[in-house]
C-alpha positions as CSV (number, residue, x, y, z in Angstrom):
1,X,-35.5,-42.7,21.4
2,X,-34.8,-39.0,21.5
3,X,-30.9,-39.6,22.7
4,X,-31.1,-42.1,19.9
5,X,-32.2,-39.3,17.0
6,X,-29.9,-36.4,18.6
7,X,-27.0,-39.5,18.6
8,X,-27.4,-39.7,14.6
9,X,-27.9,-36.0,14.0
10,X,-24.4,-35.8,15.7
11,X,-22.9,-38.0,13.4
12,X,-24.3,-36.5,10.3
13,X,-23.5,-33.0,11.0
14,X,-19.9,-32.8,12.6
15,X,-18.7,-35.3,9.5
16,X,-19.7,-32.5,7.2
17,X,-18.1,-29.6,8.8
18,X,-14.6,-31.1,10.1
19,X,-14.4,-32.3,6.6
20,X,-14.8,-29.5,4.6
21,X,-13.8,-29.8,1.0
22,X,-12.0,-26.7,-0.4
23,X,-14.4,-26.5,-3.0
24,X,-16.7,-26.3,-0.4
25,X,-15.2,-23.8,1.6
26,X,-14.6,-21.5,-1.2
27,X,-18.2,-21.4,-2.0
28,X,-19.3,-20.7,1.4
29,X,-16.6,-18.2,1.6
30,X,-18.1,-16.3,-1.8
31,X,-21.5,-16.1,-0.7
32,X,-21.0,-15.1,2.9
33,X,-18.7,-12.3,1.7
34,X,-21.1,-11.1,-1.3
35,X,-24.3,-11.3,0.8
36,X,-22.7,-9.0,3.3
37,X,-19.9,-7.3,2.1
38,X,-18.6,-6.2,5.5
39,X,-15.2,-5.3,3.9
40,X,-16.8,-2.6,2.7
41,X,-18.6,-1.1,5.7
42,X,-15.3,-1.4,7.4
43,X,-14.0,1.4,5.3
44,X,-16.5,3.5,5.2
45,X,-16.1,3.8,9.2
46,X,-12.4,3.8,8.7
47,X,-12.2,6.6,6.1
48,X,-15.1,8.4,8.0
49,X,-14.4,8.3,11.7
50,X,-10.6,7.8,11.3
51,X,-9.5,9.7,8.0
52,X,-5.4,9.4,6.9
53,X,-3.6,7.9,8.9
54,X,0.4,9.7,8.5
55,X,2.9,7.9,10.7
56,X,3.3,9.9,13.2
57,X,-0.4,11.7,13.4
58,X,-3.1,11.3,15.7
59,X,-4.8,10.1,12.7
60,X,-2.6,6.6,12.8
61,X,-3.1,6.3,16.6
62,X,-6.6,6.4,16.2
63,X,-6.2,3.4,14.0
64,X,-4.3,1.3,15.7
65,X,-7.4,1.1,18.4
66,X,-9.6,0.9,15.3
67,X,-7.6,-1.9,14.1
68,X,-7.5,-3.9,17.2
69,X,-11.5,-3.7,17.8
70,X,-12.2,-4.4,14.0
71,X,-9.7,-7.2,14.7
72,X,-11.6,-8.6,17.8
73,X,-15.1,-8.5,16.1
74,X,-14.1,-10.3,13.2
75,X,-13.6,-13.0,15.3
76,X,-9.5,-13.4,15.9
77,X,-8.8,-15.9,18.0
78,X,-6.5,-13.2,19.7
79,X,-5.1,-9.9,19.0
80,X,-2.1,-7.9,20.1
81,X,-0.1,-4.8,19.1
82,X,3.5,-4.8,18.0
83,X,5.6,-1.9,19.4
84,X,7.7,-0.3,17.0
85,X,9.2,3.3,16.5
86,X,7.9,5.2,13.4
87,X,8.7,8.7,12.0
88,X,6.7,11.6,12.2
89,X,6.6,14.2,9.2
90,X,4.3,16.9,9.2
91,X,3.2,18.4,5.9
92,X,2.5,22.1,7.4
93,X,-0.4,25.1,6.3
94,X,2.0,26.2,3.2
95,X,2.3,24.7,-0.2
96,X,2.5,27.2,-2.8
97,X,4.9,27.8,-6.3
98,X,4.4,29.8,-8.7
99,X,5.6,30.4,-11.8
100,X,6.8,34.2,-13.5
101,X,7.1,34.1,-17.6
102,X,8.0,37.2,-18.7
103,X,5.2,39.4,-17.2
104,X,3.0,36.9,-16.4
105,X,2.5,35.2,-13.3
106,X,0.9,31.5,-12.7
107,X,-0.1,29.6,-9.7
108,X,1.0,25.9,-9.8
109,X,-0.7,23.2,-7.8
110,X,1.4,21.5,-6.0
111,X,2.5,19.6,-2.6
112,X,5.5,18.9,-1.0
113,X,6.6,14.8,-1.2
114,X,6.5,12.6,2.1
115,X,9.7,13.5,4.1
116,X,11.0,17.2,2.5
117,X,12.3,20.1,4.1
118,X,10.3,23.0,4.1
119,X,11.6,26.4,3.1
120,X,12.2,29.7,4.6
121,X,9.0,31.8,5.0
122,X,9.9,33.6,2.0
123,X,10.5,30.4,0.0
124,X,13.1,29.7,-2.6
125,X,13.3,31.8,-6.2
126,X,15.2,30.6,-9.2
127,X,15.4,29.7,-12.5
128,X,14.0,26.6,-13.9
129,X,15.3,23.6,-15.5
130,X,13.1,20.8,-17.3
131,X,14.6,17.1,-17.5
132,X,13.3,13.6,-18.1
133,X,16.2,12.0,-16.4
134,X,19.1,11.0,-14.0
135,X,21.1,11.7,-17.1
136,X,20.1,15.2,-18.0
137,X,20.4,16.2,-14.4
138,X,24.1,14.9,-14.7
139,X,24.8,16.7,-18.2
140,X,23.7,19.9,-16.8
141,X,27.0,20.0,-14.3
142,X,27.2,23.6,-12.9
143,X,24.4,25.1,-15.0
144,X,22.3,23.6,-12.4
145,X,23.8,25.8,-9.8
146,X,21.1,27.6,-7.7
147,X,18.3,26.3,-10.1
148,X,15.1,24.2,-9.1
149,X,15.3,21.2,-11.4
150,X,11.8,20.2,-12.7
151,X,11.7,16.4,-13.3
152,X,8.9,16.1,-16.0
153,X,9.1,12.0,-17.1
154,X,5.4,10.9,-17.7
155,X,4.1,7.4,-16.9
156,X,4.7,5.1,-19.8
157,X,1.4,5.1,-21.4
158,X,2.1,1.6,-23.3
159,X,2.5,-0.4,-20.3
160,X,-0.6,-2.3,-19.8
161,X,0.2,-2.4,-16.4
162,X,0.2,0.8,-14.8
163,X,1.9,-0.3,-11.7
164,X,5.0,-1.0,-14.2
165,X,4.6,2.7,-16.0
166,X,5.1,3.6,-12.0
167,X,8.0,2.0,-11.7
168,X,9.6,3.5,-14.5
169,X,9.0,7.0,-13.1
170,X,9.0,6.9,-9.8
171,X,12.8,7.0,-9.2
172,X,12.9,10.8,-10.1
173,X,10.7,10.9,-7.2
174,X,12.0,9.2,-4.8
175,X,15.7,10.1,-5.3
176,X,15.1,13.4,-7.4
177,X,16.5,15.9,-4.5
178,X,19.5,13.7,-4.1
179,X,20.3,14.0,-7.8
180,X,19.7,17.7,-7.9
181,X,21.3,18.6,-5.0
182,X,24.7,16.8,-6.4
183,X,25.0,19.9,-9.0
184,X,24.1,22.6,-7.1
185,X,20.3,22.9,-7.3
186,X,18.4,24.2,-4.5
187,X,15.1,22.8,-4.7
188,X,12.8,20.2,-7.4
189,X,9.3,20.1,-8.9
190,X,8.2,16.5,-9.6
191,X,5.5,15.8,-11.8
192,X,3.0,14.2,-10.4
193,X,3.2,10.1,-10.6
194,X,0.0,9.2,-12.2
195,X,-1.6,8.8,-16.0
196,X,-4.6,11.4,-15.2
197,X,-4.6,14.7,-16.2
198,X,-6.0,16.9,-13.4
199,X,-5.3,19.1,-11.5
200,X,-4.6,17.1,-7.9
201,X,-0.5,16.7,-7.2
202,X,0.3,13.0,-5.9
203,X,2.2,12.8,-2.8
204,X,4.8,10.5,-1.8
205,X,8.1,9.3,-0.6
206,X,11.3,10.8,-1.3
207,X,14.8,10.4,0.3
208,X,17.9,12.5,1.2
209,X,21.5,11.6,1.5
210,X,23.0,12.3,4.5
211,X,26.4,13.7,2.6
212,X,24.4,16.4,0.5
213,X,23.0,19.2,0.9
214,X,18.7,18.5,1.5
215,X,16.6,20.4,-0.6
216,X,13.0,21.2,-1.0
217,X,11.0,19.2,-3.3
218,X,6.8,19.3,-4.4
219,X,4.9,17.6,-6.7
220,X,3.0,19.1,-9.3
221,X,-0.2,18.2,-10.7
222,X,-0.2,17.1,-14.2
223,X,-2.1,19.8,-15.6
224,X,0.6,22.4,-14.5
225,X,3.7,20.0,-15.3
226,X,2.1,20.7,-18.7
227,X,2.1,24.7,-18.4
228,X,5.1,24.3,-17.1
229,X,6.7,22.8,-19.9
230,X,4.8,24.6,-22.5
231,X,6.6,28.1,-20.8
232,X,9.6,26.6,-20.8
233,X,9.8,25.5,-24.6
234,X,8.0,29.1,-25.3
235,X,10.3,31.0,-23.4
236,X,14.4,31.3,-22.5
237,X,13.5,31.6,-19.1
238,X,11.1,31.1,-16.6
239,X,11.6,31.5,-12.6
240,X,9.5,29.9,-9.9
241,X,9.3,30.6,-6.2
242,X,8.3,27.6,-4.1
243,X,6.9,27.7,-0.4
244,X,6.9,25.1,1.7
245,X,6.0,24.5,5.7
246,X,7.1,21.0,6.2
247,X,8.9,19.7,9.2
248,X,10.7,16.1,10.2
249,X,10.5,15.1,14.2
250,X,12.0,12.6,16.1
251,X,10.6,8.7,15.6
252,X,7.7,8.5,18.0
253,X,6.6,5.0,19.5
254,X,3.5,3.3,18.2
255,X,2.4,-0.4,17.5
256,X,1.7,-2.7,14.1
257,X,-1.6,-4.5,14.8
258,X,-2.0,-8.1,14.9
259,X,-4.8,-10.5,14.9
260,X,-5.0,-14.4,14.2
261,X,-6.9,-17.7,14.0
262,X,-5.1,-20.2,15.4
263,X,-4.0,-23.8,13.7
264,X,-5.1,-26.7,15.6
265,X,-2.4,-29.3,14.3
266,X,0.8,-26.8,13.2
267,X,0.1,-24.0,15.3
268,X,3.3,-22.6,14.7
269,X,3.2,-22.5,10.8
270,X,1.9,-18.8,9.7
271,X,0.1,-17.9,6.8
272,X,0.0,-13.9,6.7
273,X,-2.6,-12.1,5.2
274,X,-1.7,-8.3,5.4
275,X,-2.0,-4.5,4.5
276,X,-0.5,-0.8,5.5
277,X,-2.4,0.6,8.3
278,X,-0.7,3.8,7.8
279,X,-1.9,6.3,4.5
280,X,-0.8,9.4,3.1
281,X,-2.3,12.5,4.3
282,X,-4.0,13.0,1.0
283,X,-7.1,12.3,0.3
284,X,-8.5,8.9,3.3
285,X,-6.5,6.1,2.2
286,X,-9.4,4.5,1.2
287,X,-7.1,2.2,-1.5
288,X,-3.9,3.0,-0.5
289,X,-4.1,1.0,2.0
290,X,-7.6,1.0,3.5
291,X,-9.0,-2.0,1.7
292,X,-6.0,-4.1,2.0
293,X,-6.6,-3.6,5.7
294,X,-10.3,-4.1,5.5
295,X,-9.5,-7.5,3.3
296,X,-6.9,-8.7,5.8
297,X,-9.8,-8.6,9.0
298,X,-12.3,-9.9,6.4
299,X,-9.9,-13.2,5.8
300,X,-10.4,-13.3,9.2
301,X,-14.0,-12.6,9.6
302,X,-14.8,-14.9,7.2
303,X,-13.0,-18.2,7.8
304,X,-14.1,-18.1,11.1
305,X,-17.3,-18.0,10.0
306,X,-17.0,-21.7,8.5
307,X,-16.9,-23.0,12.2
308,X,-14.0,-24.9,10.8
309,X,-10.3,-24.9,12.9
310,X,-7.5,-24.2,10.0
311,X,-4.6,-26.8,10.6
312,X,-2.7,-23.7,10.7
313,X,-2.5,-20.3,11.8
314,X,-3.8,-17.3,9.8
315,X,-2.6,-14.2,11.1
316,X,-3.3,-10.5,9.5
317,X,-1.0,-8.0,10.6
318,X,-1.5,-4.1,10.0
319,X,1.7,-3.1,9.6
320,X,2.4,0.6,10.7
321,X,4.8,2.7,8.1
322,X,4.8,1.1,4.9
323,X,4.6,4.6,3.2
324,X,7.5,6.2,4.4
325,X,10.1,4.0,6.7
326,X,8.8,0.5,6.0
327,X,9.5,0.2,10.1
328,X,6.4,-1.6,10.7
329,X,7.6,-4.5,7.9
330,X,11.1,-4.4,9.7
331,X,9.6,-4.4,13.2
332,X,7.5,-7.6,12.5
333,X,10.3,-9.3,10.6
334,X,13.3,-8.8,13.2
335,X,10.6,-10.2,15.8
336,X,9.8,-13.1,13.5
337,X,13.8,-13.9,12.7
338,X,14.2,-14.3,17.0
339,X,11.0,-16.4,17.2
340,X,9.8,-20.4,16.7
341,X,7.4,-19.7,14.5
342,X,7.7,-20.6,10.6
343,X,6.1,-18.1,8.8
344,X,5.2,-20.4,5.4
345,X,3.3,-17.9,3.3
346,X,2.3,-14.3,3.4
347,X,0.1,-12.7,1.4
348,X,-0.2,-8.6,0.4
349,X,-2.9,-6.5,-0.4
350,X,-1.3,-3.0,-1.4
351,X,-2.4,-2.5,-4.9
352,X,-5.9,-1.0,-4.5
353,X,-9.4,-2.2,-3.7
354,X,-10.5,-3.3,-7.3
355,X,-11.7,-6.4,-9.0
356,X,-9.3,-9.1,-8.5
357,X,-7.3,-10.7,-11.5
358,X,-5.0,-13.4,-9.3
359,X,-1.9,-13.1,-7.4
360,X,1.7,-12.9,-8.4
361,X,3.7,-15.6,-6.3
362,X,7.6,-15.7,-5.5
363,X,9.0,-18.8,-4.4
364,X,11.1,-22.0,-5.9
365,X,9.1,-24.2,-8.6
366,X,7.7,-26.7,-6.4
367,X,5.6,-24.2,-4.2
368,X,4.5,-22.4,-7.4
369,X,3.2,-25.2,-9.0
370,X,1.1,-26.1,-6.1
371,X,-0.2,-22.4,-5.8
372,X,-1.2,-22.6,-9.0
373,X,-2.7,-25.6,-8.7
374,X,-5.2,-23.7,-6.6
375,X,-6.3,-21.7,-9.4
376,X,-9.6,-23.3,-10.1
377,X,-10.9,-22.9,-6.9
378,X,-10.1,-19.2,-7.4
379,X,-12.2,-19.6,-10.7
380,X,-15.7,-18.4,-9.0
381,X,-14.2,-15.0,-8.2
382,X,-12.3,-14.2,-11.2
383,X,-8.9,-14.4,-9.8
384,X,-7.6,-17.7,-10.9
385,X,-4.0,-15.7,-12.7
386,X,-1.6,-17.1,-11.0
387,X,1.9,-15.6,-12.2
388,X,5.2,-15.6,-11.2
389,X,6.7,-12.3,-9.4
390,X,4.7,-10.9,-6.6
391,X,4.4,-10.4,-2.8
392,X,4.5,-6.1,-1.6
393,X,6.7,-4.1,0.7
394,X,5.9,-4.7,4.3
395,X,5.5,-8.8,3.3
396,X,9.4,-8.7,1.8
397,X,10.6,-8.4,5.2
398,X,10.2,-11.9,5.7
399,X,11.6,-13.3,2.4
400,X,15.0,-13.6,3.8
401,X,13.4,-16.8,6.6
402,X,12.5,-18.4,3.3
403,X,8.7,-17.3,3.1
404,X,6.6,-17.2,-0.2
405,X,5.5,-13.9,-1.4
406,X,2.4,-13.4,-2.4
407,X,0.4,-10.7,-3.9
408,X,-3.1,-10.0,-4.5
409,X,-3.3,-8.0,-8.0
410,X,-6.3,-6.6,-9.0
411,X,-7.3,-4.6,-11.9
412,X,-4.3,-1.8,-12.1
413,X,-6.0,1.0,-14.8
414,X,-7.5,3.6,-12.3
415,X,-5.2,3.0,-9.1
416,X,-2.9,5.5,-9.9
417,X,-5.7,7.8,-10.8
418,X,-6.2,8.1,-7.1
419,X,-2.9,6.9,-5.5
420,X,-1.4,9.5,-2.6
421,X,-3.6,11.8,-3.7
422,X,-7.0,13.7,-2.4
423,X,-8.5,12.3,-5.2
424,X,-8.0,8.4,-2.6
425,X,-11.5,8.4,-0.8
426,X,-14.5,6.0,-0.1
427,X,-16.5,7.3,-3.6
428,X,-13.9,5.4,-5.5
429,X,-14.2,2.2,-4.1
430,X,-16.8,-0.8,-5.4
431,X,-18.2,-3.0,-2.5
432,X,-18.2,-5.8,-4.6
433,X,-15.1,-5.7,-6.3
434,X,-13.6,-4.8,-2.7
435,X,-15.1,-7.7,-1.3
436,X,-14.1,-10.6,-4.3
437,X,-10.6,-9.5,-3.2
438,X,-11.3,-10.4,0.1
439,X,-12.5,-13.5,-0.6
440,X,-10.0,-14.6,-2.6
441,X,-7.5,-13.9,-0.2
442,X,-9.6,-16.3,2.4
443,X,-9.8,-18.8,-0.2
444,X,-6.1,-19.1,-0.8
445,X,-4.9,-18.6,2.5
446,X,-7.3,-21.1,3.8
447,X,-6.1,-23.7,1.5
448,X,-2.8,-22.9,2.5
449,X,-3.2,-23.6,6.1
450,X,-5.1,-27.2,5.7
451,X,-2.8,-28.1,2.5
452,X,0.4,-26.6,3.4
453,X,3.3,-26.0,0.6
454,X,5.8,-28.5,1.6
455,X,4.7,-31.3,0.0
């Protein structure tokens, strides 16, 4: 009688799990993640015990073991690191500027962007010049001989969308030097990429040119791209001296980690769920990129806890270098283009750790229709927008094999409030909304790997 009863049990309880209806699964998914919101515990220990985590510093190695053992408790049905070679920048003790008008003297806040030369001991001392643009910088010709070009374009304040105010500022950032350093300048001020006004100067990438002349460049906080300014239109002429102790080294070797659950019936078709292990050395990372990392091991985490085999494999990978090389994304790519694997879908989580609205999705018509199909089973956390146009650095990589971008957006109005900054730490992060990103990055990319996207 009793191998009778345990008989029927049998066949009432394994029906129920290896059938899992998505609907299902996303509702166990939900409440597992809210009752324990492990996500965010994860970033507490990795902004506490690890910190930022530069390419380069001892900071990113001790991630990469962080990563793997997070990795391995979550529940990965295997996890490796990735070798790849990564550059090494080092900020230095001195960041100082400040500004003379007339008889009067003012510090400026500032820091030197991701990648810059430093300068003498002594610094660099000239004249300033304000523009807004590629343009102006242009129009200036050999006036802007031996002067330090201050790039003053504010974020767009009518864009909804802060992420697209970014966009339309960041270039002076990013290729600023370049530009000055075409007519004659000898170093640049950057206003600080973000819509706050304090006093904290935002980090970030720039780039030289090989054929010109490299030049020192800073960011400056807000508040003092304002004095700044305000001398300038008071005054004929003001002068600033800039300090700066950065230094570049040569590429050191390090590793992108990688975890996954793997399919039982297409093993070899990939859904990636991914983030930046690598952060500024501003501030912890703690959104740029902690909690995409802490969301990719959660997917993990979390699907295996359904005690349900995916058809197909879910990996998370914690790329190394997104912030300044992208050689982690490159890395994982050029290994994927020389493999048999088909990597159908990735999914990015670079935009911040704040309540999910949807995901932006690039692909054909076909695939995007069937994503969005999948929008009311994102309904129970909120993030049922599906729109076209998405996916994130380190994923793009891989759009050239054909895979569909994806990327998670969540709410964009306080991101840059706190992006490459020291102002990017723990305190600004919700454990809820951290966690309804999480989980609606395990609901999509489970229904990914039972459903597929090719038919």
């Amino acid at each position: 009688m009793r191998i009778f009863i345990f008989c029927i049990l049998l066949s009432v309880s394994f029906p129920v799990t290896a059938q899992l209806s998505h609907s299902d699964a996303a509702n166990l998914l939900k409440n597992k993640g809210l009752e324990e919101l492990a996500a965010y515990d994860m970033l507490k220990d990795l902004t506490a015990n690890v910190g930022h985590r530069l390419s380069g510093s001892d900071g990113y190695e001790k991630a990469v073991v962080w990563g793997k053992k997070e990795l391995e408790k979550a529940g990965a049905d295997s996890v490796w690191l990735e070798p790849v070679m990564i550059p090494k920048w080092v900020r230095g003790n001195v960041e100082r500027a400040t500004a003379l008008c007339g008889r009067m003297q003012y510090d400026l806040t500032v820091c030197a962007l991701g990648g810059s030369v430093g300068t003498s001991k002594d610094g660099i001392k000239s004249e300033v010049v304000e523009v807004h643009s590629f343009e102006e910088v242009k129009a200036l010709g050999s006036k802007a001989k031996g002067k330090i070009i201050f790039y003053n374009r504010a974020f767009d304040r009518t864009k909804v969308n802060t992420g697209e105010a970014y966009g339309g500022a960041v270039n002076q950032r990013t290729s600023g030097a370049i530009e000055a350093a075409r007519v004659g300048a000898i170093g640049v001020l950057v206003r600080s990429m973000t819509n706050a006004i304090d006093d904290e100067p935002h980090t970030g990438a720039m780039r030289y040119n090989d054929s010109i002349p490299k030049i020192p460049a800073a960011a400056v906080s807000t508040i003092d791209a304002n004095l700044l300014s305000e001398l300038l239109h008071k005054e004929r002429s003001v002068s600033v001296t800039l300090r700066l102790s950065a230094k570049t080294f040569a590429d050191v070797p390090s590793y992108n980690v990688i975890g996954e659950l793997r399919g039982t019936e297409f093993p070899k078709e990939i859904i990636v769920v991914g983030g930046h292990l690598d952060s500024w050395d501003k501030g912890t990372g703690a959104h740029d990129d902690g909690s995409g990392i802490v969301q990719s091991i959660e997917v993990i985490r979390l699907i295996k806890a359904l005690k349900v085999k995916t058809k197909r494999t879910i990996r998370a990978v914690l790329y190394a270098n997104e912030e300044n090389g992208l050689k982690g994304g490159r890395a994982y790519a050029a290994r994927e283009r020389n493999h048999t694997e088909n990597h159908i879908a990735a999914i990015e989580s670079d935009a911040g750790g704040f309540l999910p609205h949807g995901f932006g999705v690039s692909t054909d018509s076909v695939r995007y229709e069937k994503i969005r199909a999948y929008g009311s089973l994102l309904e129970i956390v909120g993030a049922d927008k599906i729109q076209r146009g998405g996916g994130g650095a380190d994923i793009s990589t891989l759009q050239s094999i054909g895979t569909v971008q994806i990327g998670l957006n969540p709410d964009s109005q306080r991101y840059f409030d706190y992006h490459h900054s020291n102002n990017d730490t723990i305190d600004k992060v919700h454990p809820r909304e951290l966690e309804l990103g999480s989980i609606a990055m395990s609901i999509l990319a489970w229904v990914i790997a039972q459903d597929g996207l090719n038919n």
